[in-house]
TIZAZA-179837 format. One record per residue (C-alpha): x negated, y, z; residue in one letter; residue number from 1. Coordinates in steps of 0.02 Angstrom, whole numbers, plus 50000, padded with zeros to 5 digits. Each point is the difference from the previous one (the first is absolute). Layout:
REM TIZAZA-179837
<atom <X Y Z> 'A' NUM>;
...
//
This chain:
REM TIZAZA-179837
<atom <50000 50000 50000> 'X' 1>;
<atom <49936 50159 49952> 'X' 2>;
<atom <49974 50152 50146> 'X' 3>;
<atom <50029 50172 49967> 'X' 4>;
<atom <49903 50131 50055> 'X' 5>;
<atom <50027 50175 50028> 'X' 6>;
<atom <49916 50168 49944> 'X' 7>;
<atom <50039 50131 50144> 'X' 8>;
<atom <50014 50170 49975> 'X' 9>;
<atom <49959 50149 50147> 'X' 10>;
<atom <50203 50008 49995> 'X' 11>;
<atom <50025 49807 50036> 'X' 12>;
<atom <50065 49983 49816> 'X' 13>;
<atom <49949 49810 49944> 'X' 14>;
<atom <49982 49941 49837> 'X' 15>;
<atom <49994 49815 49988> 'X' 16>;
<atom <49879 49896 49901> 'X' 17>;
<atom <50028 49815 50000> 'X' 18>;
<atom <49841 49916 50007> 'X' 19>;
<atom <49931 49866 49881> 'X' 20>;
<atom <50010 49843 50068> 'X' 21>;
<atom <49847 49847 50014> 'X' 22>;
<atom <50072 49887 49852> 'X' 23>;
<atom <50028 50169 49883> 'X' 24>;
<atom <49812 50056 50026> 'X' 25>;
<atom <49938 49819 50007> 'X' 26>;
<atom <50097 49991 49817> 'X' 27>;
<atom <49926 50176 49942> 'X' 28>;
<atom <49824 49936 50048> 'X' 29>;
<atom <50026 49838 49904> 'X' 30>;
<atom <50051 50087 49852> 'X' 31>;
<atom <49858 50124 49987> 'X' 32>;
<atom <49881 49852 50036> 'X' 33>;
<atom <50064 49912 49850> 'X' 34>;
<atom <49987 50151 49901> 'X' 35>;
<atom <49816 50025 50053> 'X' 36>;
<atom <49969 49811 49968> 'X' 37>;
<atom <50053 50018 49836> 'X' 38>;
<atom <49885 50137 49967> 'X' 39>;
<atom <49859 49906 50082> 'X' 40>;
<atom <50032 49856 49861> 'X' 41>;
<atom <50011 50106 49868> 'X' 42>;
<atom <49844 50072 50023> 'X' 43>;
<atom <49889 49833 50015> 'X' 44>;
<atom <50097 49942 49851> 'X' 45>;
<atom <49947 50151 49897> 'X' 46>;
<atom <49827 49999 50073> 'X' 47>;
<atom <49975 49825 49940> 'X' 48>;
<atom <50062 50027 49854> 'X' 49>;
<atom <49916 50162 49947> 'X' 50>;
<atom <49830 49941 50087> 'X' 51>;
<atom <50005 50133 50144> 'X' 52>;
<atom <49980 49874 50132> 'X' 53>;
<atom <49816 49996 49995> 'X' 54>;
<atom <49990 50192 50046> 'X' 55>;
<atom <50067 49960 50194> 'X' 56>;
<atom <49979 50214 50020> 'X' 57>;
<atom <50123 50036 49867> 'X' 58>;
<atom <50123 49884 50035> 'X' 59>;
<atom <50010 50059 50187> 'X' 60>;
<atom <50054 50177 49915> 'X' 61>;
<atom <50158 49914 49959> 'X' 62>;
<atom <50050 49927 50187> 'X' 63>;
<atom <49997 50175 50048> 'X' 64>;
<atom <50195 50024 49953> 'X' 65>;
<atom <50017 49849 50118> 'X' 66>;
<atom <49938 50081 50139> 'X' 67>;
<atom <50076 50176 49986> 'X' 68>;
<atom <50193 49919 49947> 'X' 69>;
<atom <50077 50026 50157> 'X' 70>;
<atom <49938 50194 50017> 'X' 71>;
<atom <50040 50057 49832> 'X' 72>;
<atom <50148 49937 49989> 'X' 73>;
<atom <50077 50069 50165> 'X' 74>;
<atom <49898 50159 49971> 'X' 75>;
<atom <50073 50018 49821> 'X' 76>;
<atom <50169 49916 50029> 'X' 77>;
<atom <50073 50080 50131> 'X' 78>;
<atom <49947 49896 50135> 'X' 79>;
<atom <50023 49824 49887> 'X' 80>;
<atom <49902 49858 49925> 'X' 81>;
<atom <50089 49897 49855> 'X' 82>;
<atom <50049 49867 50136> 'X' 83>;
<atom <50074 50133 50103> 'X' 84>;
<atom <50106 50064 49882> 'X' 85>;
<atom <50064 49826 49952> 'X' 86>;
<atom <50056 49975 50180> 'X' 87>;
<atom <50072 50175 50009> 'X' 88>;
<atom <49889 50054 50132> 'X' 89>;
<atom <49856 50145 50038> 'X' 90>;
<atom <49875 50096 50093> 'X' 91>;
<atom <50055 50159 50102> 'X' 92>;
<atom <49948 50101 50138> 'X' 93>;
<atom <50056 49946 50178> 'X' 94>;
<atom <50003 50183 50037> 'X' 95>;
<atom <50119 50039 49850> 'X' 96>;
<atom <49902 50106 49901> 'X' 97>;
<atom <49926 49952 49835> 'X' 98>;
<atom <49861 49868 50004> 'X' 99>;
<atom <49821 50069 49984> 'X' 100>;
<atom <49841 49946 49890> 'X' 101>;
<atom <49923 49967 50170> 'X' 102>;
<atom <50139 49892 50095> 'X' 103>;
<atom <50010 49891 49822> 'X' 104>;
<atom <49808 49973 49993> 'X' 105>;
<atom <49998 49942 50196> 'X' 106>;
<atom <50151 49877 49979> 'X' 107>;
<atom <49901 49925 49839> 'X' 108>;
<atom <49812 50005 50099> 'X' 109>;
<atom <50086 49904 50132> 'X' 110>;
<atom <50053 49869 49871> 'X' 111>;
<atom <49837 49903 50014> 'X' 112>;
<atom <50055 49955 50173> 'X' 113>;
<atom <50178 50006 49996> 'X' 114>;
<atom <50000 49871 49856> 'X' 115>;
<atom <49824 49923 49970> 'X' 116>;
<atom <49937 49968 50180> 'X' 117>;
<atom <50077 49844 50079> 'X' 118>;
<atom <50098 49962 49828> 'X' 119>;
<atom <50137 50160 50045> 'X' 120>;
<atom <50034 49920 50161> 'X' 121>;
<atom <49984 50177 50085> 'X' 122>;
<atom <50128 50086 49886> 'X' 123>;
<atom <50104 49868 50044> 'X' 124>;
<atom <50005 50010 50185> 'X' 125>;
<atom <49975 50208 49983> 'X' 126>;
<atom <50159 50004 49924> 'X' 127>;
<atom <50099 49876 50093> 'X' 128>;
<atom <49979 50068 50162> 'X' 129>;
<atom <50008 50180 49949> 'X' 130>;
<atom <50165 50085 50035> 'X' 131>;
<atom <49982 50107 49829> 'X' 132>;
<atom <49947 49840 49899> 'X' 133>;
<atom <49826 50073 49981> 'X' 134>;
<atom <49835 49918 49953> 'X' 135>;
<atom <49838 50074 50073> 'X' 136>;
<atom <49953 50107 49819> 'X' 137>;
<atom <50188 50090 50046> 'X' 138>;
<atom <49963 50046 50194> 'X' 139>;
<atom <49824 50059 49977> 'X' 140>;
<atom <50087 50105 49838> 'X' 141>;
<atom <50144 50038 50085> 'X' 142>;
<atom <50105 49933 49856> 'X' 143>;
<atom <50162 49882 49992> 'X' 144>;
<atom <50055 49895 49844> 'X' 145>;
<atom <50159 50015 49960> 'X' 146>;
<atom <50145 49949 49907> 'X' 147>;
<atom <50076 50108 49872> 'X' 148>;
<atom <50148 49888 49940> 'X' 149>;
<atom <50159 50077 50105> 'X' 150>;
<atom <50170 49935 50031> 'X' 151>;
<atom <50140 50025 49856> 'X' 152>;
<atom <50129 50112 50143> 'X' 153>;
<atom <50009 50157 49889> 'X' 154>;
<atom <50164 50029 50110> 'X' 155>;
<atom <49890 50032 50146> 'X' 156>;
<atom <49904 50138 49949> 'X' 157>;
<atom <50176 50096 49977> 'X' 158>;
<atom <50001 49968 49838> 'X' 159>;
<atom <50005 50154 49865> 'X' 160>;
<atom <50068 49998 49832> 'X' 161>;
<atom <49861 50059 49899> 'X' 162>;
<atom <50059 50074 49818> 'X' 163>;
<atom <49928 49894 49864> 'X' 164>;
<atom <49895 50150 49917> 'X' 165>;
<atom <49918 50011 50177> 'X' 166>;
<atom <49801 50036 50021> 'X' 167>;
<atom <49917 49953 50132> 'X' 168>;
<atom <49849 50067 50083> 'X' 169>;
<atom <49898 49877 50095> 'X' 170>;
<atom <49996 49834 49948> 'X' 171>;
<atom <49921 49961 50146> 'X' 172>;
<atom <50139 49984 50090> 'X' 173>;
<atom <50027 49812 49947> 'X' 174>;
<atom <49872 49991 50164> 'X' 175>;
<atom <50128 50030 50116> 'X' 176>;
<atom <50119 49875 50062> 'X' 177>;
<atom <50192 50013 50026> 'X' 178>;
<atom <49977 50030 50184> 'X' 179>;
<atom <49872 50160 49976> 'X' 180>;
<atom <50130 50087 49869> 'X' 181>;
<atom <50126 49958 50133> 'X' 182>;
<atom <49878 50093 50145> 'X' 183>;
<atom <49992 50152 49875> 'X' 184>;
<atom <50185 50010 49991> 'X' 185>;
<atom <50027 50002 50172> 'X' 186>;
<atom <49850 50125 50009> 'X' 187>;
<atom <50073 50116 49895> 'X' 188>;
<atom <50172 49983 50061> 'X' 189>;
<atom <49921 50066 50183> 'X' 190>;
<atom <50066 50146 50072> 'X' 191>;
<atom <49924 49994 50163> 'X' 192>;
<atom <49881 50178 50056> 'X' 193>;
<atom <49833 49888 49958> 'X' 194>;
<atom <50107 49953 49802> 'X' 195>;
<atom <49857 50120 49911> 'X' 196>;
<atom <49849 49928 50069> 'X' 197>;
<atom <50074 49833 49989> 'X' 198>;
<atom <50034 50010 49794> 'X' 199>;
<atom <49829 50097 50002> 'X' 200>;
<atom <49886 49845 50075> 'X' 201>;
<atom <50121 49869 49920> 'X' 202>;
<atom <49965 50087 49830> 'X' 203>;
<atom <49812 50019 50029> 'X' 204>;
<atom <49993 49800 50044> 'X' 205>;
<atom <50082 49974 49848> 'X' 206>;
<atom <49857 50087 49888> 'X' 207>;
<atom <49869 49929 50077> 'X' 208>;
<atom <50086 49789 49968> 'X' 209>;
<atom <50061 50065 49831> 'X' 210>;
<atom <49839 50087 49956> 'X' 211>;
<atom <50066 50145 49942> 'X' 212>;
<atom <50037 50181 50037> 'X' 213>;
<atom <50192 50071 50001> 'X' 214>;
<atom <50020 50153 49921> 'X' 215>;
<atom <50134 50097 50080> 'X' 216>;
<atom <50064 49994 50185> 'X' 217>;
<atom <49999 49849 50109> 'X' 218>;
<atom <50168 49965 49986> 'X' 219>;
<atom <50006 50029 49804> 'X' 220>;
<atom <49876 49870 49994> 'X' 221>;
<atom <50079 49863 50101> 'X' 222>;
<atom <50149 50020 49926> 'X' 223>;
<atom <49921 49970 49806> 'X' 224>;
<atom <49898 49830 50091> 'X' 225>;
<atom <50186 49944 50030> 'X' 226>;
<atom <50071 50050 49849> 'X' 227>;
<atom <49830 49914 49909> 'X' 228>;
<atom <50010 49868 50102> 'X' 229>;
<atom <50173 49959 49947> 'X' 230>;
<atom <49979 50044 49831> 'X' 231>;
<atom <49860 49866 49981> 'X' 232>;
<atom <50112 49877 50075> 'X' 233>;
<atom <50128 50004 49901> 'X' 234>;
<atom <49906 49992 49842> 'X' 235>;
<atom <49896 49853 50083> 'X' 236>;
//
């Protein structure tokens, strides 16, 4: 089963994230294993057939994709490797901001002992008795790996009926699960003396997961991430 964990903001606004579970990331890692292992093959079979296997220095040159897959993918893709995306899962920031070049290049570093010392035995136990599913890469990074396939309620983000000719702004949004649109809604529905600062931080949370900057007021801008978000969902 799957736990959820929750970005806080300084007005006790949280925004779930449902956490990837053992047998997804177990599956993701199998995947991009194969897909390196293919690679690895198709190398020695070109080497031996084009001769290259007798210059040991220039065939290293082509293991070196091997070694950087992990990083360049999740630097590049948003946080995902090829098996990642096939198990609808990726990289973010436990702190909800966007992931940085440093926090992806410690989670991959700590690869050679998360994976490749004791046969991945301590990514195993690192994430089973963590209580936010992480492996020792994520804590030392401060990063969580999530899953970004959400639950088909559209009724339970208050559902708007977006015209057809509609154009969204931030199609980001598809980050955010039914319950965070739902959060927003209830956010902007506030009327309390503290409603301003509330929308203010909730909006400035949003940003930083959605990795991009609003353009208008606070409020503006969480209203257009539900209106996007719906938008997006009913076109699938």
């Amino acid at each position: 089963m799957s736990k959820a964990s929750y970005l806080n903001t300084a007005q006790n606004v949280n925004l779930e994230l449902k956490l990837a579970n053992l047998g997804t990331r177990i599956a993701a890692f199998l995947i991009d294993a194969i897909i390196k292992f293919g690679y690895i093959m198709s190398i020695i079979f070109l080497a031996s057939v084009s001769g290259m296997v007798s210059n040991p220095w220039l065939l290293s040159l082509f293991y070196i994709p091997v070694m950087f897959y992990t990083l360049l993918f999740e630097v590049f893709r948003e946080g995902q490797t090829p098996g990642k995306k096939a198990q609808n899962i990726k990289v973010v920031s436990a702190d909800g901001a966007p992931v940085s070049i440093s926090q992806y290049i410690l989670r991959w570093l700590f690869c050679v002992i998360d994976f490749y010392l004791l046969t991945g035995s301590i990514a195993l136990v690192s994430i089973g008795i963590s209580s936010k599913n992480q492996r020792l890469g994520d804590k030392i990074a401060n990063t969580l790996v999530v899953s970004t396939r959400q639950e088909r309620r559209l009724e339970e983000t208050g559902y708007l009926d977006i015209d057809e000719n509609y154009i969204p702004n931030y199609p980001s949004v598809s980050q955010l699960s039914y319950n965070d649109i739902r959060i927003i809604k209830e956010v902007l529905s506030n009327h309390s003396p503290n409603a301003f600062n509330l929308v203010t931080e909730t909006a400035n949370k949003i940003e930083n997961i959605l990795g991009v900057q609003k353009t208008g007021s606070s409020k503006s801008f969480l209203n257009r991430v539900v209106q996007d978000f719906n938008y997006y969902e009913k076109v699938g």
